[in-house]
C-alpha positions, 0 to 999 in steps of 0.5 A, spaced: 673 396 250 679 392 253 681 396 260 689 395 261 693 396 268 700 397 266 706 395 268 712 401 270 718 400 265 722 398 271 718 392 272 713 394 279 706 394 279 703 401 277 702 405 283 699 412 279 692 413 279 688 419 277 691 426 278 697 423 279 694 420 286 700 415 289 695 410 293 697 408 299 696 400 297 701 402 292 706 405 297 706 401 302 707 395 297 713 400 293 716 400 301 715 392 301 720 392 294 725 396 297 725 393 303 728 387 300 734 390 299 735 394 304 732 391 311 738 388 314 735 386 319 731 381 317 737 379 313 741 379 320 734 375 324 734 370 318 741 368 317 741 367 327 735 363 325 737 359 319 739 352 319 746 351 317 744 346 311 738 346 310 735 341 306 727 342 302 724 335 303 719 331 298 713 334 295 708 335 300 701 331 300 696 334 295 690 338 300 684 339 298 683 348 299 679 346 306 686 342 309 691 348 306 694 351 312 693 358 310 696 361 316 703 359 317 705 365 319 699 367 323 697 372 318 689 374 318 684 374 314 689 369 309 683 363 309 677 367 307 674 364 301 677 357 301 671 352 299 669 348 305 671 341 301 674 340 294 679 342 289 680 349 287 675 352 282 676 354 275 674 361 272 669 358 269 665 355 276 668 361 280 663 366 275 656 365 277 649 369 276 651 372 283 658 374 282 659 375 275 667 377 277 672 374 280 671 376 288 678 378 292 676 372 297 677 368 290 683 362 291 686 363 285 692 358 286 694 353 292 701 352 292 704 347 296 698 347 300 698 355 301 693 359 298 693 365 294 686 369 294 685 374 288 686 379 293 693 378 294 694 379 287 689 385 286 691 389 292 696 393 289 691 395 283 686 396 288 684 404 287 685 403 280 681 398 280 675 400 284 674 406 278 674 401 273 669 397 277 665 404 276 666 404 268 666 398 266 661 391 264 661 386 268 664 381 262 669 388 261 671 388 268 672 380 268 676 380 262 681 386 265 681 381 271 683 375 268 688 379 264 691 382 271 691 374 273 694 371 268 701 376 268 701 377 276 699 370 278 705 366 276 709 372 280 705 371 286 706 363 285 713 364 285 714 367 291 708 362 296 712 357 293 720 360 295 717 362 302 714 355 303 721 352 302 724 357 307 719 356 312 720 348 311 726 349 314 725 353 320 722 350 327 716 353 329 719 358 334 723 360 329 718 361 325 715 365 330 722 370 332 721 371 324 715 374 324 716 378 329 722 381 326 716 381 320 712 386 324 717 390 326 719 391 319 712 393 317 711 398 322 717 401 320 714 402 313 707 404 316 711 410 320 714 413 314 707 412 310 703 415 315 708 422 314 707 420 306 699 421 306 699 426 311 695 421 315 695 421 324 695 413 324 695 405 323 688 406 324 687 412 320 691 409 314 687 403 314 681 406 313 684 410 307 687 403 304 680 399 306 677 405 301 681 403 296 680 396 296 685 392 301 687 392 308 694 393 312 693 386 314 693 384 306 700 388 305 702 386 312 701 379 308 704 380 302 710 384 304 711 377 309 712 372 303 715 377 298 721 378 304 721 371 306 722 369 299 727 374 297 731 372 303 730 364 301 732 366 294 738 370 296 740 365 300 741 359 296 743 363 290 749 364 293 756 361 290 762 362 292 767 362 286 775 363 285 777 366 279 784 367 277 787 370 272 787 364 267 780 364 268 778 371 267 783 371 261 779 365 258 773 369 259 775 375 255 777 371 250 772 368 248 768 373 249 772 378 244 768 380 239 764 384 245 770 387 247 773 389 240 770 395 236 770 398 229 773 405 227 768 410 228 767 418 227 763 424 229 762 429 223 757 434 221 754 435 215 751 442 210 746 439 205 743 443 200 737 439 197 734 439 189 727 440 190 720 443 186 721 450 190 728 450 190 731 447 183 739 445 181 740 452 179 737 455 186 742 449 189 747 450 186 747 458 188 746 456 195 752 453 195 756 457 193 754 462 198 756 455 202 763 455 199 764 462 201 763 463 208 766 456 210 773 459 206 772 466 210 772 462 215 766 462 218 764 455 223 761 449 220 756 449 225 754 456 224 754 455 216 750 449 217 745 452 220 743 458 217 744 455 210 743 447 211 737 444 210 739 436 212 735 433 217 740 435 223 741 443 221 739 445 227 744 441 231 750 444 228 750 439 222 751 435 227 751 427 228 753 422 233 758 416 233 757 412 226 761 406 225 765 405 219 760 401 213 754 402 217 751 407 212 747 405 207 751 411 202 757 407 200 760 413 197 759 418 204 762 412 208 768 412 203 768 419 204 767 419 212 773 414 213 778 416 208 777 424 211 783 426 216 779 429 223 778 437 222 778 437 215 772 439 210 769 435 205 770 436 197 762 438 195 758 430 194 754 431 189 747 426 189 740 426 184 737 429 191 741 434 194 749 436 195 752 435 201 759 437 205 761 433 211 767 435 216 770 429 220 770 431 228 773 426 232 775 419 231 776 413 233 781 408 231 777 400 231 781 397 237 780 392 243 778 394 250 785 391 253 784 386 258 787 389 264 781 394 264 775 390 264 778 384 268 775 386 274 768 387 272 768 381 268 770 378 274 763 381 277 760 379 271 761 372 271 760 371 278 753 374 277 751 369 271 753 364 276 749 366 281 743 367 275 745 360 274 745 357 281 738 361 282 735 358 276 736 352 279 734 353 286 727 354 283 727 349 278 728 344 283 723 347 287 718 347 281 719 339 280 717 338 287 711 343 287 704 341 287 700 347 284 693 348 282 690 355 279 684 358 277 686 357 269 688 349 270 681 348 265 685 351 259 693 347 258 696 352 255 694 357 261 695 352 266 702 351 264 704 359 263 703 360 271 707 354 272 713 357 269 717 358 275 724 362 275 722 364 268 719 371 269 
């Protein structure tokens, strides 16, 4: 039995649970991802306290887990579990007799000195987790952990790691004017939270996310770093790019091939087919019916579907756009693109069955013009530079990162949680 946890379409943690049940964890989390676009004034706040030309020094000193300073910003609860002296514990230590999973309290990564506990990376999973905690062996439970760890870690790796950069460059006082900032954003998502969950107070909701596993204090953790990193990223992806009309051109140019494109038609089709229950003869026969209600001027769509027997005689005969020489038929795609728009078909006779296809709309093979996409291919090259620049912003922080994590027993692991920028 393997116990999956599943990553949303769009890429968020999961957040439904049984019956439906949206956690409060999950919410608050989903408020913290939101805020990252929409907190304009932490934006604000940071941009005042921001140095002009921020410059990210050498790689700090290796620390032991008991020398990581794991309060930077004053958050609780952020030091509990870190070993009294040595270097962080592979799975493998940390799985013992006594505690046969790996406890929430567990560091799972040092980063740059900053801890991360395998409750920072459970919490959004935190009521989901508690029912499977219920239904599953130990050994089950365990492999589902380390399956959860193994994809989200490296995120959460991500993100300690491009808070620490921004915070390297920021006074304490200005750490401290941040944070402020932090809290009163977080409260915020607490206000709306609590009309969410029908709940009477912070207090309240605490208690309601301590059920399920986590705290307001270990949200308030995670969505402090998530902000401070997606604000640091955004600031030093930043690119400022002149593009003129030479340079856009030059651009379309050489991309061409993906603004050019083939003949392409709408048709419907009547098919008559040659079976066991219904032989040549029958076919034929139906057919003929066919002929006749088209010539008395009967819709195509209509006779199609009442006599026709192909996969789309429901829809009216009915298919979408195809492009000309992408049908497998040689014979149906000559006969497709040699047939004038609204016109029907002579009778197309196969060992299977008969068909006849009418053109309903057509489009010509043609380049879209240059004046119509210039100004979102000048979006588009802005975007990739900016993809480009924040590739390289963390791979620079990456060469400087010291990085250790619970899977650094096994190489291929260890390396998979240190491809920064790469998720």
């Amino acid at each position: 039995m393997t116990a999956k946890i599943e990553r949303q379409p769009d890429g968020r943690h999961p957040s439904r649970h049984s019956r439906g049940v949206m956690s409060a964890a999950a919410l608050l989390l989903i408020g913290g991802t939101l805020c990252v676009s929409g907190c304009q004034q932490i934006k604000e706040h940071f941009n005042r306290v921001r140095p002009n030309n921020p410059v990210v020094g050498p790689a700090p000193p290796r620390l032991s887990l008991e020398e990581s300073s794991a309060d930077t910003l004053g958050y609780a609860g952020l030091s509990q579990g870190v070993p009294e002296s040595g270097e962080i514990r592979t799975v493998s230590q940390v799985v013992t007799e006594e505690s046969p999973v790996i406890l929430d309290s567990t560091v799972v990564a040092v980063v740059n000195g900053n801890t991360v506990l395998a409750g920072d990376v459970f919490a959004p999973y935190a009521r989901q987790m508690v029912k499977m905690r219920e239904q599953l062996t130990d050994e089950q439970y365990l492999a589902a952990q380390r399956e959860l760890l193994k994809r989200d870690l490296p995120g959460h790796i991500e993100r300690t790691l491009l808070s620490h950069a921004l915070k390297s460059t920021l006074k304490q006082e200005q750490i401290d004017k941040l944070d402020g900032v932090l809290d009163q954003a977080f409260a915020e998502h607490v206000e709306k939270l609590l009309v969410k969950t029908e709940t009477s107070s912070a207090l309240e909701l605490d208690k309601k996310l301590q059920s399920e596993g986590t705290s307001l204090a270990d949200i308030r953790q995670t969505f402090g770093t998530q902000q401070l990193a997606m604000q640091y990223l955004a600031t030093e992806s930043q690119v400022n790019v002149q593009l003129g009309r030479v340079d856009l051109l030059n651009y379309y140019r050489e991309n061409l091939d993906r603004f050019s494109h083939p003949t392409r038609v709408k048709w419907q089709e009547i098919r008559v087919s040659i079976t066991p229950q219904q032989d040549r003869r029958a076919a034929v026969m139906k057919l003929n019916e066919v002929v006749k209600k088209l010539q008395e001027g009967v819709a195509f769509p209509d006779v199609a579907r009442e006599y026709s027997d192909g996969p789309t005689a429901s829809q009216g005969g009915n298919w979408d756009w195809t492009k000309e020489d992408s049908l497998a038929d040689v014979e149906l795609n000559k006969e497709l693109f040699s047939l004038p728009t609204g016109a029907i078909s002579r009778i197309i006779e196969t060992d299977k069955y008969f068909r006849i296809i009418r053109v309903v709309e057509r489009e010509d093979a043609h380049v879209t013009p240059f004046e119509k996409l210039q100004d979102g291919l000048r979006e588009e090259i802005r975007s990739k530079k900016r993809h480009e620049k924040t590739a390289e912003v963390l791979r620079k922080l990456n060469e400087t990162a010291v990085i250790q994590t619970i899977f650094d027993d096994d190489p291929a692991l260890a390396e998979e949680m240190r491809k920064i920028g790469e998720l």
